[in-house]
Predicted model as a PDB file, atoms N, CA, C, CB and O in Angstrom, pLDDT in the B-factor column:
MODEL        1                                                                  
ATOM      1  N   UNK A   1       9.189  -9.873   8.842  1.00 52.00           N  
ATOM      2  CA  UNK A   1       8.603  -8.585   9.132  1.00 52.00           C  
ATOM      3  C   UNK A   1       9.108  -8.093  10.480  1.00 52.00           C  
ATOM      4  CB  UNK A   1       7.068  -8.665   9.116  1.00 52.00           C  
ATOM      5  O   UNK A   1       8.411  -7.655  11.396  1.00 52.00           O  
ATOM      6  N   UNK A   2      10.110  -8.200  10.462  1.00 64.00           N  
ATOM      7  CA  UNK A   2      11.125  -7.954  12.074  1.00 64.00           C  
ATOM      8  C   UNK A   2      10.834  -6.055  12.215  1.00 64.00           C  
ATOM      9  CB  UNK A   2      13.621  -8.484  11.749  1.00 64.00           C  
ATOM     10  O   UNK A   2      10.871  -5.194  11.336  1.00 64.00           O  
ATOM     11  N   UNK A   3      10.655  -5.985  13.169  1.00 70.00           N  
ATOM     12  CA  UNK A   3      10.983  -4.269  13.362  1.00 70.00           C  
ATOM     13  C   UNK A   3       9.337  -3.197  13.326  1.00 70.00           C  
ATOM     14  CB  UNK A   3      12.216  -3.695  11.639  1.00 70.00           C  
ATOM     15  O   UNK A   3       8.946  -2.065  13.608  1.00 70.00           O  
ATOM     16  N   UNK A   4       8.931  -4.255  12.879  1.00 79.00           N  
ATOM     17  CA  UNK A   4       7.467  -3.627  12.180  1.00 79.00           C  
ATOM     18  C   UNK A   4       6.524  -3.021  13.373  1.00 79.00           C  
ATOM     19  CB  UNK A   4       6.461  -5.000  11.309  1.00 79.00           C  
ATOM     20  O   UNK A   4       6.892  -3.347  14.502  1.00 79.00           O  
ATOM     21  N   UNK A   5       5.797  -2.500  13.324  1.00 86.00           N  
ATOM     22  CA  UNK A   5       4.868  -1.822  14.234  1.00 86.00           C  
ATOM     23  C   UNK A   5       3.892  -2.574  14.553  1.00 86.00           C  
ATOM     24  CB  UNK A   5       4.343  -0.686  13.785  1.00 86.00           C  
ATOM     25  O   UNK A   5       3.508  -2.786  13.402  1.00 86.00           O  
ATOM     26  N   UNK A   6       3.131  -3.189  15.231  1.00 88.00           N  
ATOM     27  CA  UNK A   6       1.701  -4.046  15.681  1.00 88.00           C  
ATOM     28  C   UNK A   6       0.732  -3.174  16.182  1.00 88.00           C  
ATOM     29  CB  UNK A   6       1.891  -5.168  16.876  1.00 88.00           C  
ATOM     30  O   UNK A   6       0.944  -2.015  16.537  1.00 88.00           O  
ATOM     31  N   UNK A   7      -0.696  -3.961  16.208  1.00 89.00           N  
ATOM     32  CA  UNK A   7      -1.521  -3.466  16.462  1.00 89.00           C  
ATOM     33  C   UNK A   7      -2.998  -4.306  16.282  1.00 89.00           C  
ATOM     34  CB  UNK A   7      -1.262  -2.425  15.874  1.00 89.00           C  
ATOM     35  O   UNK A   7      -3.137  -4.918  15.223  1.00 89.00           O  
ATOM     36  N   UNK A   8      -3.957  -4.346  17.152  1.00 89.00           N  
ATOM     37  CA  UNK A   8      -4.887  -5.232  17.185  1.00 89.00           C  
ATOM     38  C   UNK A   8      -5.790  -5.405  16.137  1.00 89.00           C  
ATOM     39  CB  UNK A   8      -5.471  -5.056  18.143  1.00 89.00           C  
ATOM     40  O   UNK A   8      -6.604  -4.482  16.125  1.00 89.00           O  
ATOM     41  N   UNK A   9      -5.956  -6.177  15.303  1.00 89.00           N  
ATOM     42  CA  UNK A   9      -6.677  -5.812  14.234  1.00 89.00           C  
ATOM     43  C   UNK A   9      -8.294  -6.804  14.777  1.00 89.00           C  
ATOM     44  CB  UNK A   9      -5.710  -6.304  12.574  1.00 89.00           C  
ATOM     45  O   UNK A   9      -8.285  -7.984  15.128  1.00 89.00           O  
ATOM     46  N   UNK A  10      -9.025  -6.272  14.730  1.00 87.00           N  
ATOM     47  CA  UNK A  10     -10.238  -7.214  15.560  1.00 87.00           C  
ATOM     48  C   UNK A  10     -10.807  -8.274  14.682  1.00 87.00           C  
ATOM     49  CB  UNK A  10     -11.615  -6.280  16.068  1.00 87.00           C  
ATOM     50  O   UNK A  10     -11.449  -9.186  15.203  1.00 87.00           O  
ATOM     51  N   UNK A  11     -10.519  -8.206  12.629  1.00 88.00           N  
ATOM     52  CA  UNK A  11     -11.308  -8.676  12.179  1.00 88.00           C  
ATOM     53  C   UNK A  11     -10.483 -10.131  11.763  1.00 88.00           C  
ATOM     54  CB  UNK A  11     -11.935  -7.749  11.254  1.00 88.00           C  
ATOM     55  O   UNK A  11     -10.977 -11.166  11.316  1.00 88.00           O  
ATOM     56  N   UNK A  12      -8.892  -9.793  12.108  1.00 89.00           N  
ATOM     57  CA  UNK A  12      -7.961 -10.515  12.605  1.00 89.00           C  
ATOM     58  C   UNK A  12      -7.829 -11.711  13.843  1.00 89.00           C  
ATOM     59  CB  UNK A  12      -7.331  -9.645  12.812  1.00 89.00           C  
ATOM     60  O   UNK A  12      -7.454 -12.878  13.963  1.00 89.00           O  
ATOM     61  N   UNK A  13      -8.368 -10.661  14.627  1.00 88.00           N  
ATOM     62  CA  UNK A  13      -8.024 -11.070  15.940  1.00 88.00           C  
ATOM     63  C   UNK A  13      -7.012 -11.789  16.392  1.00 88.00           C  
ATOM     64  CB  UNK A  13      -8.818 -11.598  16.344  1.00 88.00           C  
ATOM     65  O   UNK A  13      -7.047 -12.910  16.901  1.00 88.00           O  
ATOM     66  N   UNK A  14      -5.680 -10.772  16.087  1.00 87.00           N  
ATOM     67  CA  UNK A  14      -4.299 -11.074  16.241  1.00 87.00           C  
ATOM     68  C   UNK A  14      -3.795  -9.194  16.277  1.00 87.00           C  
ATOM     69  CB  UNK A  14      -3.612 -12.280  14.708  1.00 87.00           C  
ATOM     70  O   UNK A  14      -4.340  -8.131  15.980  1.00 87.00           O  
ATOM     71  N   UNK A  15      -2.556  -9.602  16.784  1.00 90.00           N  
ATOM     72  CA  UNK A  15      -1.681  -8.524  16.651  1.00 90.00           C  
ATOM     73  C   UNK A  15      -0.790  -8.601  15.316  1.00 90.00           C  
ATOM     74  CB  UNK A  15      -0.820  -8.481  17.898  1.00 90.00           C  
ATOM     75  O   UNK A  15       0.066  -9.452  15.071  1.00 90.00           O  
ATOM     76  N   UNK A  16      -1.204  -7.460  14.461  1.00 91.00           N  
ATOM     77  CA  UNK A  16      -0.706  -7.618  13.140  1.00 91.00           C  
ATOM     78  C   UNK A  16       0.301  -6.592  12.851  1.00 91.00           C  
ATOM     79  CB  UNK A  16      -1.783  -7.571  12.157  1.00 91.00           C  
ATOM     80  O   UNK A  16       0.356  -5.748  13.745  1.00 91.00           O  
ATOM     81  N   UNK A  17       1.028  -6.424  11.980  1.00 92.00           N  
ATOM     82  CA  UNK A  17       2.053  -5.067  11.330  1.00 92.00           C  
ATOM     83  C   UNK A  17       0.551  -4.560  10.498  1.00 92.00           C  
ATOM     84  CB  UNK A  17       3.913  -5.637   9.920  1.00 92.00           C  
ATOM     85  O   UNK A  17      -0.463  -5.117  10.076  1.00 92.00           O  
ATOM     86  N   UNK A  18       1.110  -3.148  10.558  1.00 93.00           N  
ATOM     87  CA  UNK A  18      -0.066  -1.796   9.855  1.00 93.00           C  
ATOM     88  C   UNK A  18       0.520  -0.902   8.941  1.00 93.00           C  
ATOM     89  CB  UNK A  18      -0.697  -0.646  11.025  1.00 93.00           C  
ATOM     90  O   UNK A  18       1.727  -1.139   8.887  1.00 93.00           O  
ATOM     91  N   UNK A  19       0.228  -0.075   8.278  1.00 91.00           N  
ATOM     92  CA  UNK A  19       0.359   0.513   7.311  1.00 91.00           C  
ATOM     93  C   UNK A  19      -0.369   1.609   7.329  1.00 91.00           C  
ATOM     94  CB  UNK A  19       0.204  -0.154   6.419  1.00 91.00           C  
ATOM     95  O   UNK A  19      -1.513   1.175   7.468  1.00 91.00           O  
ATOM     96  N   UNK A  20      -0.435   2.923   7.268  1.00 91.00           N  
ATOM     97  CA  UNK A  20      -1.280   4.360   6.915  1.00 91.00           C  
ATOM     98  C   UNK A  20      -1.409   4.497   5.650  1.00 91.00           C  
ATOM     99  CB  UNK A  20      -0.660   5.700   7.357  1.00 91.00           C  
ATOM    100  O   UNK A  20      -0.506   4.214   4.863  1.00 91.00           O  
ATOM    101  N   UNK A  21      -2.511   4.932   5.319  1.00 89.00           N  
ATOM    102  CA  UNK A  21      -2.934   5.126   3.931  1.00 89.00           C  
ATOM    103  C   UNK A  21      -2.835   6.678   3.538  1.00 89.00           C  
ATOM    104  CB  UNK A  21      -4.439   4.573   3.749  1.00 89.00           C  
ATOM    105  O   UNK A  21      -3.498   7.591   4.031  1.00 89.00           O  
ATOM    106  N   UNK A  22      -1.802   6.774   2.485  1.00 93.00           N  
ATOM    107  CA  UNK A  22      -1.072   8.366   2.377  1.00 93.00           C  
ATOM    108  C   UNK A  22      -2.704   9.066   2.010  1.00 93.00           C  
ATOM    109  CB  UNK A  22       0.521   8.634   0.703  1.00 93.00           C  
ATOM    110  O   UNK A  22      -3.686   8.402   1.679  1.00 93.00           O  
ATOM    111  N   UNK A  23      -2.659  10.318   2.148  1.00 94.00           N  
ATOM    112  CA  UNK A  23      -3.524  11.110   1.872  1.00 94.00           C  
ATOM    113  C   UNK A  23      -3.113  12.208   0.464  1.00 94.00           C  
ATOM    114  CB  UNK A  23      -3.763  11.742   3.221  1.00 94.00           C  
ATOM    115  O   UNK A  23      -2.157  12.979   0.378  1.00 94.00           O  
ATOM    116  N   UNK A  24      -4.307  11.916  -0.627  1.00 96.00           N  
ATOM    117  CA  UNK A  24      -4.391  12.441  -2.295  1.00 96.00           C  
ATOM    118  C   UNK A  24      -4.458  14.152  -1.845  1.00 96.00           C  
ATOM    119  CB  UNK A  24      -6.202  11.727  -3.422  1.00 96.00           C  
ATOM    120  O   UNK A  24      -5.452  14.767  -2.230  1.00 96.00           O  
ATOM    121  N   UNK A  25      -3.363  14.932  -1.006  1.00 97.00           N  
ATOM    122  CA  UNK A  25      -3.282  16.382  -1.065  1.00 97.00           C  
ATOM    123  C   UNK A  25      -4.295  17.034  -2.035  1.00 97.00           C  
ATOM    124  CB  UNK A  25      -1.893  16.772  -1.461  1.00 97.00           C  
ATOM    125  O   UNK A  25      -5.286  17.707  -1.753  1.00 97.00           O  
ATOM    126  N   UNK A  26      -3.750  16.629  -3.393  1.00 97.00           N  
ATOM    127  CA  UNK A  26      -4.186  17.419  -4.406  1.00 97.00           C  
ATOM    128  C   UNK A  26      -5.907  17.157  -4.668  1.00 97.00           C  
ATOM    129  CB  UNK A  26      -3.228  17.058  -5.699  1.00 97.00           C  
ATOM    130  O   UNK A  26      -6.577  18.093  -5.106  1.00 97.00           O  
ATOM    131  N   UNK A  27      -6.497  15.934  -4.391  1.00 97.00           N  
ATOM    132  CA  UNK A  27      -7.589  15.656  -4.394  1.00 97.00           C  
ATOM    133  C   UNK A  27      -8.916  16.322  -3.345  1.00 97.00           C  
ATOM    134  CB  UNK A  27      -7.322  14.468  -4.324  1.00 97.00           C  
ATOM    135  O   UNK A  27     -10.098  16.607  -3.540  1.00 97.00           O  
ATOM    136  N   UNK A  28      -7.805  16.385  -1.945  1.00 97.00           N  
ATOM    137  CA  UNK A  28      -8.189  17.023  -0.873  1.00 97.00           C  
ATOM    138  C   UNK A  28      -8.767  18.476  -1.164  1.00 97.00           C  
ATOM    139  CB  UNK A  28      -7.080  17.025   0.003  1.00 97.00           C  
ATOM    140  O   UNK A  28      -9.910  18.874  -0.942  1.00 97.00           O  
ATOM    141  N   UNK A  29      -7.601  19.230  -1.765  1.00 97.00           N  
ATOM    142  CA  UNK A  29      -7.453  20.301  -2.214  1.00 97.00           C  
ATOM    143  C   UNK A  29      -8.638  21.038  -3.313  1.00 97.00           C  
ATOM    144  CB  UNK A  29      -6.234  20.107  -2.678  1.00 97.00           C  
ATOM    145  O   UNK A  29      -9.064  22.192  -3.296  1.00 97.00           O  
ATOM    146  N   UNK A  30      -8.892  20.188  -4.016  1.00 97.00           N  
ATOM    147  CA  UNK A  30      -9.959  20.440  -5.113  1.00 97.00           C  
ATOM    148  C   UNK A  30     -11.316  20.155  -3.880  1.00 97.00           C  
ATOM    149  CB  UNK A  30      -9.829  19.103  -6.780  1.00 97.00           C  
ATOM    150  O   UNK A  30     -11.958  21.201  -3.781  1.00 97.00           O  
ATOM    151  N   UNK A  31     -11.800  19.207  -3.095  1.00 97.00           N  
ATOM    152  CA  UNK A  31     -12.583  18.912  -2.706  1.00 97.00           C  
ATOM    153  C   UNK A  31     -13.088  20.148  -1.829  1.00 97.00           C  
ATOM    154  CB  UNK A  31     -12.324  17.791  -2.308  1.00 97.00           C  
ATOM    155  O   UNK A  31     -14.236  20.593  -1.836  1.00 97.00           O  
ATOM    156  N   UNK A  32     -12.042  20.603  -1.094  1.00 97.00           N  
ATOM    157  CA  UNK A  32     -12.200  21.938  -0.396  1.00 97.00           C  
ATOM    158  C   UNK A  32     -12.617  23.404  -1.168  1.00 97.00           C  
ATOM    159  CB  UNK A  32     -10.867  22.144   0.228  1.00 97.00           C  
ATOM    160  O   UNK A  32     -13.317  24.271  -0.644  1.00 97.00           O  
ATOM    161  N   UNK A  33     -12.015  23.480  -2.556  1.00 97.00           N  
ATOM    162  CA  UNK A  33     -12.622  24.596  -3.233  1.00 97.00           C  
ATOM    163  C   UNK A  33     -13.315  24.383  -3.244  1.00 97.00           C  
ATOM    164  CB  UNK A  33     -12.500  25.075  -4.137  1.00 97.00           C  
ATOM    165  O   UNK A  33     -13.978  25.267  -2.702  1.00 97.00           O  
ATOM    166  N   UNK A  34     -14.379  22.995  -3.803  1.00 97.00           N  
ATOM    167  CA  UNK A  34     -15.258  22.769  -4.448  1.00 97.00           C  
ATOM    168  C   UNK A  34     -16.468  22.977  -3.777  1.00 97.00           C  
ATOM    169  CB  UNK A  34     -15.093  21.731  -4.912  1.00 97.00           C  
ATOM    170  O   UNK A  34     -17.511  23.311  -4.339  1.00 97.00           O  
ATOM    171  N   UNK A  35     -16.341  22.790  -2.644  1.00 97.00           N  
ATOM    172  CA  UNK A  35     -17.154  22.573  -1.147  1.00 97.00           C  
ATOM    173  C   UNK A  35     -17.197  24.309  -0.410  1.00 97.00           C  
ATOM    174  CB  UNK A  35     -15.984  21.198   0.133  1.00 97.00           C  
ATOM    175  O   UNK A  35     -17.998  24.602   0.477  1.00 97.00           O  
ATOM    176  N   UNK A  36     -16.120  25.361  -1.025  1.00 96.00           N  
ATOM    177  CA  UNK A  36     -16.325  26.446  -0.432  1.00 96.00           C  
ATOM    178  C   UNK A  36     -15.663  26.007   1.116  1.00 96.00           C  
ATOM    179  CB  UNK A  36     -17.931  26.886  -0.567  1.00 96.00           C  
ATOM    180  O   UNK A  36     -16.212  26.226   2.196  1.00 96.00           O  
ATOM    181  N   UNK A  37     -14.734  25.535   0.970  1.00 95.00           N  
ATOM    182  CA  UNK A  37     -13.714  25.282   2.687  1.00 95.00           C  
ATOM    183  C   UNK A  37     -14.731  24.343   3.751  1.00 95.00           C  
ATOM    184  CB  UNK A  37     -13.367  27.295   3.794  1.00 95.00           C  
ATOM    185  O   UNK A  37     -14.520  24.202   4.955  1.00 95.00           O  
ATOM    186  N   UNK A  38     -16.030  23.670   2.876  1.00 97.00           N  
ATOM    187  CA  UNK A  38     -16.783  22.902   4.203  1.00 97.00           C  
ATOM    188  C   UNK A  38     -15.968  21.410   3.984  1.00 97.00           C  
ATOM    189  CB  UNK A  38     -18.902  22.738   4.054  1.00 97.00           C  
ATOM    190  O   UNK A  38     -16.455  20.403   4.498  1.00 97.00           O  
ATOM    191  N   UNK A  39     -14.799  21.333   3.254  1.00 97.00           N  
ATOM    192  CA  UNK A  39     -14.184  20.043   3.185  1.00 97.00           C  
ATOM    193  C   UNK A  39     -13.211  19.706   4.334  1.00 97.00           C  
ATOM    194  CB  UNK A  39     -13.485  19.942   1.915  1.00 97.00           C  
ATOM    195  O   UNK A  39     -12.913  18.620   4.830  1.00 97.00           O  
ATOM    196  N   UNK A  40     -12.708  21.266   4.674  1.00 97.00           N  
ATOM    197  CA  UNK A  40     -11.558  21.279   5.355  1.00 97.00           C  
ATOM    198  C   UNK A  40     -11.418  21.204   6.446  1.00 97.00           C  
ATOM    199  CB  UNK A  40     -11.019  22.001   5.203  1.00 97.00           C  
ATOM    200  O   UNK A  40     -10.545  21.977   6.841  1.00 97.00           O  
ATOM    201  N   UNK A  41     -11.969  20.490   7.369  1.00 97.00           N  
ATOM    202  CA  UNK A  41     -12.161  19.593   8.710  1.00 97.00           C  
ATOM    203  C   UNK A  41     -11.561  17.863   8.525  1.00 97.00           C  
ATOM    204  CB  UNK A  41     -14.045  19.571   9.064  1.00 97.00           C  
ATOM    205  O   UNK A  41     -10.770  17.211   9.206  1.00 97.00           O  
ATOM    206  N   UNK A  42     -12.289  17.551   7.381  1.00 96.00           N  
ATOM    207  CA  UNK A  42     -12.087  16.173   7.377  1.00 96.00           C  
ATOM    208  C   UNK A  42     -10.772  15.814   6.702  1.00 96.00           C  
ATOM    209  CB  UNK A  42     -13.224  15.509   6.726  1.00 96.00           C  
ATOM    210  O   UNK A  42     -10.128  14.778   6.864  1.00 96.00           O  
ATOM    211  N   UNK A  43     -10.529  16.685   6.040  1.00 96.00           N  
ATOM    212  CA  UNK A  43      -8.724  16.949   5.503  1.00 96.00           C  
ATOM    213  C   UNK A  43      -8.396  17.257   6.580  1.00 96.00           C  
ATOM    214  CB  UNK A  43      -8.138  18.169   4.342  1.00 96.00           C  
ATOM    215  O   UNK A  43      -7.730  16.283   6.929  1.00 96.00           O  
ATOM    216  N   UNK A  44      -8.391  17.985   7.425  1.00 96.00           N  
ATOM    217  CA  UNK A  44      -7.406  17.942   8.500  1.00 96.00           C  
ATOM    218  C   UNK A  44      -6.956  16.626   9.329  1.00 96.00           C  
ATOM    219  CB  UNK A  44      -7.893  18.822   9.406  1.00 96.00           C  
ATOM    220  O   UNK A  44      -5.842  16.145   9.535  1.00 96.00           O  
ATOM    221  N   UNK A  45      -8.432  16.177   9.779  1.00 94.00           N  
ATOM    222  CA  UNK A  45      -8.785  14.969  10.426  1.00 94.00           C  
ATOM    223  C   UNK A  45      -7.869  13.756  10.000  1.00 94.00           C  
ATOM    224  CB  UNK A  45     -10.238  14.680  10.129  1.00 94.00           C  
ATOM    225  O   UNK A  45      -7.383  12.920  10.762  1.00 94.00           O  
ATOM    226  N   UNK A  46      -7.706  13.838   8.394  1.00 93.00           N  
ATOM    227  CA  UNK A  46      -7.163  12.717   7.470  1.00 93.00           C  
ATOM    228  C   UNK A  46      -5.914  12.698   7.738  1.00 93.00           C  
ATOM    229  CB  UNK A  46      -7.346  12.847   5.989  1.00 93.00           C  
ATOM    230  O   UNK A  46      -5.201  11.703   7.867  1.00 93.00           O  
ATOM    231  N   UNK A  47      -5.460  14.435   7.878  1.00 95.00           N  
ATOM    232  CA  UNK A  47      -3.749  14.505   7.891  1.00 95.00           C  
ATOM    233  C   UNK A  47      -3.061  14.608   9.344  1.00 95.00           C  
ATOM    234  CB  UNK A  47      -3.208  15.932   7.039  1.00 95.00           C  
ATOM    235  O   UNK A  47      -1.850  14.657   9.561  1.00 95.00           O  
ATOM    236  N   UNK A  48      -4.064  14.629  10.251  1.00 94.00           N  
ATOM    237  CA  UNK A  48      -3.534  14.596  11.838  1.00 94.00           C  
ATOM    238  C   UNK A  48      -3.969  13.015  12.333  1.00 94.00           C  
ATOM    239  CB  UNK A  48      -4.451  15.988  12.968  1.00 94.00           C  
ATOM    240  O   UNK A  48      -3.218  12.209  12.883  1.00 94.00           O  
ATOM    241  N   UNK A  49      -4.895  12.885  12.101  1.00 90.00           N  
ATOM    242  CA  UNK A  49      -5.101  11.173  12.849  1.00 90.00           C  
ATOM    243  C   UNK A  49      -5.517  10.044  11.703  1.00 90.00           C  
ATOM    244  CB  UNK A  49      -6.629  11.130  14.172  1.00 90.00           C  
ATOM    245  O   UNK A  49      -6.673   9.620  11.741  1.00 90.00           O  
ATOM    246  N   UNK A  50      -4.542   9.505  10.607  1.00 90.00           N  
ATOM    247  CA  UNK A  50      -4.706   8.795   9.975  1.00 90.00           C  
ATOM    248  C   UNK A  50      -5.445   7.301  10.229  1.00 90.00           C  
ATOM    249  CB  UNK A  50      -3.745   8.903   9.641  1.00 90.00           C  
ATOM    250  O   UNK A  50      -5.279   6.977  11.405  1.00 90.00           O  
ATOM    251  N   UNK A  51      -5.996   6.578   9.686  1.00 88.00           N  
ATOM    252  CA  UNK A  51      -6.243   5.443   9.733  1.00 88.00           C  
ATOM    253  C   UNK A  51      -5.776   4.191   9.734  1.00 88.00           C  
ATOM    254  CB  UNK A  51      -6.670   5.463   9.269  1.00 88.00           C  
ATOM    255  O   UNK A  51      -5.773   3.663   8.622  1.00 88.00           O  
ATOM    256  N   UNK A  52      -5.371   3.532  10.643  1.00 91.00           N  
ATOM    257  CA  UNK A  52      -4.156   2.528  10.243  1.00 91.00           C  
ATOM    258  C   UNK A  52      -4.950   1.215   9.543  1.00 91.00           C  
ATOM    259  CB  UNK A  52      -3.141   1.987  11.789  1.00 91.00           C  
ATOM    260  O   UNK A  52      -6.101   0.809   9.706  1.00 91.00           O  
ATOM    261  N   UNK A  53      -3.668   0.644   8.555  1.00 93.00           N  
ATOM    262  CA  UNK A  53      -4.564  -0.378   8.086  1.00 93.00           C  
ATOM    263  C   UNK A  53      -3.636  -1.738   8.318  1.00 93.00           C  
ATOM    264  CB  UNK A  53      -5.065  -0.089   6.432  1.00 93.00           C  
ATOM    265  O   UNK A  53      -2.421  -1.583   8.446  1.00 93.00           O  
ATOM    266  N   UNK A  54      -4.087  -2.786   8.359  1.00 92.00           N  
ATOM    267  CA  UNK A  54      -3.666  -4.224   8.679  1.00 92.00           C  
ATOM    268  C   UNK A  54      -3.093  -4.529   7.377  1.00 92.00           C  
ATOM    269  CB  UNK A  54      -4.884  -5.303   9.160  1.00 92.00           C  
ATOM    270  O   UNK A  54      -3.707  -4.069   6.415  1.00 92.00           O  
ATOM    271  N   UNK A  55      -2.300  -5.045   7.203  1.00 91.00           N  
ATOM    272  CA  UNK A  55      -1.175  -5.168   6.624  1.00 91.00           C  
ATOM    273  C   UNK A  55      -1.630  -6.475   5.868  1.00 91.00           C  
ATOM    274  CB  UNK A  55       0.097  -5.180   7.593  1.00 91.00           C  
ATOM    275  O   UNK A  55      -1.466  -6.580   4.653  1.00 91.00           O  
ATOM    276  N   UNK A  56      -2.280  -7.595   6.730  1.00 91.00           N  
ATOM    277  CA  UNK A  56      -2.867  -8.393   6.323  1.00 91.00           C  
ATOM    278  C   UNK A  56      -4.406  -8.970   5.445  1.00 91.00           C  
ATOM    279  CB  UNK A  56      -2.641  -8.597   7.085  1.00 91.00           C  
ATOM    280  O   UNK A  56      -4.686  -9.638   4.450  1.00 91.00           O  
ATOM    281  N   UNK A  57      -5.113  -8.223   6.543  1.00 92.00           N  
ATOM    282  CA  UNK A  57      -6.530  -8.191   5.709  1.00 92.00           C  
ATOM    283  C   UNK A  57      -6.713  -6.829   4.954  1.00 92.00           C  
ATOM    284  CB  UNK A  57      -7.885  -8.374   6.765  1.00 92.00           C  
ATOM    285  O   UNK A  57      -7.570  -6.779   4.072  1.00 92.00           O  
ATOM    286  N   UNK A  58      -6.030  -5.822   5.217  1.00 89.00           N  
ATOM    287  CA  UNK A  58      -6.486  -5.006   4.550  1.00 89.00           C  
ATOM    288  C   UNK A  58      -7.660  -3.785   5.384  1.00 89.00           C  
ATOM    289  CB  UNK A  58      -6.982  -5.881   3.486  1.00 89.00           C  
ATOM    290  O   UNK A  58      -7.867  -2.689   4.863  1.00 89.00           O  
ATOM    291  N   UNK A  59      -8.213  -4.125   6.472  1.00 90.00           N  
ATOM    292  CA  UNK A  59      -9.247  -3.599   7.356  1.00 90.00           C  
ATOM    293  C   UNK A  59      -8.895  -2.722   8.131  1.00 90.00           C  
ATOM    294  CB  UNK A  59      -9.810  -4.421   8.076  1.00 90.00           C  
ATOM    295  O   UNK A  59      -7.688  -2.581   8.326  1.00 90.00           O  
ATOM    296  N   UNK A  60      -9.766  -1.942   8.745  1.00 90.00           N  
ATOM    297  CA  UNK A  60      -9.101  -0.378   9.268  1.00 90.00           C  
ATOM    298  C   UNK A  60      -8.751  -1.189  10.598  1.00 90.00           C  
ATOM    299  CB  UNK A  60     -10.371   1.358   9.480  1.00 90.00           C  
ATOM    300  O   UNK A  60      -9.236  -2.272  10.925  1.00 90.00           O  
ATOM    301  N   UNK A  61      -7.910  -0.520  11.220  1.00 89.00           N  
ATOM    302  CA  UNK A  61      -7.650  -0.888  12.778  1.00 89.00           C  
ATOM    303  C   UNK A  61      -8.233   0.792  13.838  1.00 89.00           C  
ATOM    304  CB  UNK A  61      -5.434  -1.314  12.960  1.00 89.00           C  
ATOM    305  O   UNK A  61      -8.230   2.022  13.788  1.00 89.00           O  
ATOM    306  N   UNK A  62      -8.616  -0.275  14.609  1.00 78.00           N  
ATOM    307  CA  UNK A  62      -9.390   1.260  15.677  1.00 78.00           C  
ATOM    308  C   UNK A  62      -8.890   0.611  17.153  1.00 78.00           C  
ATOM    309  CB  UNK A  62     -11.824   1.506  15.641  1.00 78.00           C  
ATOM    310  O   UNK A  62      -8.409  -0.499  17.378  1.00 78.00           O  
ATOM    311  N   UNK A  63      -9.104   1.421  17.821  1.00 67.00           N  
ATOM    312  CA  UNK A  63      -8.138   1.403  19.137  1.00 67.00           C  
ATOM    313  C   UNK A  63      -9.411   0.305  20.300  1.00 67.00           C  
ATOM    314  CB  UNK A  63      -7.731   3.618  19.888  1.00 67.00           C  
ATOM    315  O   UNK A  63     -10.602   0.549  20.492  1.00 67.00           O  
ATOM    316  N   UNK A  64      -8.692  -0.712  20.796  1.00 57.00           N  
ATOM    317  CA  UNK A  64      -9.609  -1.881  21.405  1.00 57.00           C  
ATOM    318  C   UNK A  64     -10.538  -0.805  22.586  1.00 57.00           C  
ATOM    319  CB  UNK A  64      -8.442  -3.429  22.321  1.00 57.00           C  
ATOM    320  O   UNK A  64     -11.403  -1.290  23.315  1.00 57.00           O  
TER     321      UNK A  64                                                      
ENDMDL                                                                          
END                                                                             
């Protein structure tokens, strides 16, 4: 896993390689009609500051 990106994973408690979890546009999209545009904050949120995930366990990573 040479090259890879790290990052503290706490449930780890190691420095692990991460992964972002793509965001379902089209799912987004319906959620926001559906909602009358009160969806469209947290779609933004999703598509500007993604969630990184540990590569290993699988668990969100958040900043120490």
């Amino acid at each position: 896993m040479k090259g890879l990106a790290t990052a503290y994973c706490t449930q780890c408690a190691k420095d692990r390689p991460y992964h972002y979890v793509p965001v379902n546009h089209w799912r987004q999209l319906l959620l926001t009609i559906f909602t009358m545009g009160l969806w469209l904050p947290i779609w933004l949120a999703m598509v500007f500051c993604p969630t990184k995930v540990c590569n290993q366990c699988g668990g969100p990573i958040w900043h120490r």
